[in-house]
N, C-alpha and C positions, 0 to 999 in steps of 0.2 A: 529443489524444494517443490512442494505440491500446492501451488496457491487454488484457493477456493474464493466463492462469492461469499462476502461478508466480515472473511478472514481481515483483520489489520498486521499490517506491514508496518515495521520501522526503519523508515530511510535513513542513510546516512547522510545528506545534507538537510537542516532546517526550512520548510515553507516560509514564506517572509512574516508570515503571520505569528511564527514561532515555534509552531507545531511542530515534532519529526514521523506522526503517525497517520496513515491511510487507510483510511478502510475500501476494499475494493469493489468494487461495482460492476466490473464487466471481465473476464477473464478470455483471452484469445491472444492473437498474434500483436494487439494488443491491449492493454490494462484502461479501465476505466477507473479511477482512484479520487475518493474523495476528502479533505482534508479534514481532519476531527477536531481543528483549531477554529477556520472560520468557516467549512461546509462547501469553499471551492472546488470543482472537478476537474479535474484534467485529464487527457488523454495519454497513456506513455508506453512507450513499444518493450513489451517484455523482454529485448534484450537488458535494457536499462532498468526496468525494476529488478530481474535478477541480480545484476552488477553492483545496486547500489543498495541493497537489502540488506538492513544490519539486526534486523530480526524479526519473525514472525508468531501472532498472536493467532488461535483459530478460533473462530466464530462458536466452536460450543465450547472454550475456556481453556484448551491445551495449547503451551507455550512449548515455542520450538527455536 
């Protein structure tokens, strides 16, 4: 997949907050990702965004 900035991701484990959706913030070796439930960021290594991706939203509205 071709992740971009701004693009949202849907992880397949829930944040505790409840949210399954991240919008991304920094794209590299690794992800800066932030949660669209309560605005937490975290840092996560793009092996594991790729791995746990259960679907991607693009920042100008096309779903993949």
């Amino acid at each position: 997949m071709n992740y971009e900035i701004g693009d949202i991701v849907k992880l397949k484990k829930p944040h505790p907050c409840g949210s399954q959706e991240w919008e991304i913030l920094r794209v590299g070796m690794d992800f800066r990702l932030k949660c669209l439930g309560c605005g937490h960021q975290v840092m996560v290594s793009r092996k594991l965004v790729e791995k746990n991706t259960r679907g991607l939203r693009k920042a100008n509205g096309e779903n993949k």
